[in-house]
Each structure stands twice: as C-alpha cells, then as structure tokens.
C-alpha positions in Angstrom: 26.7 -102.1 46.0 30.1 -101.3 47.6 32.3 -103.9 49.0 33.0 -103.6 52.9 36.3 -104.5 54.0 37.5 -104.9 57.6 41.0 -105.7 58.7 42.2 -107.5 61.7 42.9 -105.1 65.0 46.0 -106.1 65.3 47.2 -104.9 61.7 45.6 -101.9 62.2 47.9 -101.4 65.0 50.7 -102.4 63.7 49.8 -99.9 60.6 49.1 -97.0 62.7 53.0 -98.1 65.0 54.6 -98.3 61.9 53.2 -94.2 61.0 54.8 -92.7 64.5 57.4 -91.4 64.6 60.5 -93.7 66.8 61.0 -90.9 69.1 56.8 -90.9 70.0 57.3 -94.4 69.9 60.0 -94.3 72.2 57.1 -92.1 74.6 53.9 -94.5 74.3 56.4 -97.4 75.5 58.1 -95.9 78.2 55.3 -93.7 79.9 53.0 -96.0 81.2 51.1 -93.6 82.8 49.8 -91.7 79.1 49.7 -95.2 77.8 47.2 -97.5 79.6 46.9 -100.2 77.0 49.0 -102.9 76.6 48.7 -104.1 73.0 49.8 -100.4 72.1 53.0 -100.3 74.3 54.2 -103.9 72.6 53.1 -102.4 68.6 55.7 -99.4 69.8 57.9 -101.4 71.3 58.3 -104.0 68.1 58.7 -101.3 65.9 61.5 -99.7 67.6 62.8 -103.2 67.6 62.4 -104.0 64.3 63.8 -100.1 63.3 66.8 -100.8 65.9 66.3 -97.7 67.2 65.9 -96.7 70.7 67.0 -100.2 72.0 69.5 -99.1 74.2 66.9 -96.7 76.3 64.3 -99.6 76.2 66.9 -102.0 77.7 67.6 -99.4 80.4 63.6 -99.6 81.6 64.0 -103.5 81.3 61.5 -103.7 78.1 63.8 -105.4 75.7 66.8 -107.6 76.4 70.0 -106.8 74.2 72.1 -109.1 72.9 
C-alpha cells in the first residue's frame, strides 16, 4: 500500500515562489490586477526579499520598506 503524503499550502507556495524566476516574481507582486490572491503576491514578494533583488522597484510601489 503506498504511503500518501501531503504538505502544508503554504510550503507548497513557498516551493513553487522559490521556482519563478525574480523578474516574474517581480510581475505577480506588482500587478495586482493578473494577481488576485494575496498569499501569492507576499510568497513573491519574500522571495525577492530574501534574493535582494528587485527591492528597490518594490520600495517604489510601497510594498517593502528599505533600510
């Protein structure tokens, strides 16, 4: 009998941020309009935080503050 495994939503999410690309990253967090779900805008935003990239165009659309 195979074992089933399910993991959390929110690692899947993080999993499938950490895949993209910074510059599509950079897209699902600052176009709202393609992007209607929250939880996926923050996984691409913490991403490009945690790659340091992008930070200064996310700053400029007030979604991360820079030091």
């Amino acid at each position: 009998m195979p074992i089933t495994i399910t993991l959390p939503e929110s690692l899947n999410k993080k999993t499938a941020a950490s895949r993209l690309s910074s510059r599509k990253l950079l897209d699902i967090a600052t176009d709202i309009a393609v992007t209607k779900n929250e939880r996926d805008i923050q996984s691409a935003i913490l991403e490009l935080q945690q790659r340091k990239h992008y930070l200064p165009e996310l700053a400029a659309q007030g979604l991360v503050a820079l030091p």
